[in-house]
C-alpha positions, -999 to +999 in steps of 0.1 A: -329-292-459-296-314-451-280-324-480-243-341-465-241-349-429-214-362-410-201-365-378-181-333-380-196-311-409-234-307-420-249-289-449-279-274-462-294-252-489-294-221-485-325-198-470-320-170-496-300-187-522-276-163-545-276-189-576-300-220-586-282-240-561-270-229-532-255-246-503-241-239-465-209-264-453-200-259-419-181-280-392-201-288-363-178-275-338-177-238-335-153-218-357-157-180-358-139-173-392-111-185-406-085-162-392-089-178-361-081-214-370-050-223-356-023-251-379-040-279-354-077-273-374-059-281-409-073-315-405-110-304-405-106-272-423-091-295-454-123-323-447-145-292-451-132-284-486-139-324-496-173-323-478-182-292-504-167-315-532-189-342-524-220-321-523-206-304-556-206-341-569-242-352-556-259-321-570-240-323-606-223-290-604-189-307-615-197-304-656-213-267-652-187-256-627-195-239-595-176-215-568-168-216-532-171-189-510-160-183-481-164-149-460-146-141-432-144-111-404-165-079-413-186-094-444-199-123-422-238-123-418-233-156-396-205-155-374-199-193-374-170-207-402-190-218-434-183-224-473-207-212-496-210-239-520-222-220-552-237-236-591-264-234-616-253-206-634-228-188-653-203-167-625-184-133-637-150-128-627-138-109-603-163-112-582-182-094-558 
């Protein structure tokens, strides 16, 4: 289910969420993972951090708290740039 949407970034809940709410943010165009950006992606790579905020806003994480995540290289399941947008629960630090 699409929760944001724009014309560069979309997100979505989660098929096998990891906490009560649980939420995919992704640019549209194709990144692989992070370490392949290059400085000319800052622009969307920053938008993608504010697209997560927003969503962290709409689904009332920002009293409870919640975490980003984002995987890159060898602990990818989905080899396409994404932020985990994490809340509904208590998180443990460090974590992993």
């Amino acid at each position: 289910m699409i929760v944001y949407e724009n014309d560069e970034i979309v997100a979505f809940r989660d098929i096998a969420p990891k906490a009560p709410v649980h939420i995919i943010v992704m640019p549209r165009k194709h990144y692989t993972v992070l370490h392949e950006c290059e400085s000319s992606d800052d622009g969307i790579l920053g938008r993608l951090l504010l697209a997560a905020s927003e969503v962290a806003k709409k689904e009332k994480l920002t009293e409870t708290g919640y975490r980003i995540v984002l995987n890159g290289g060898a602990s990818q399941a989905i080899f396409h740039l994404h932020l985990h947008l994490l809340g509904g629960r208590e998180f443990q630090w460090p974590p992993g």
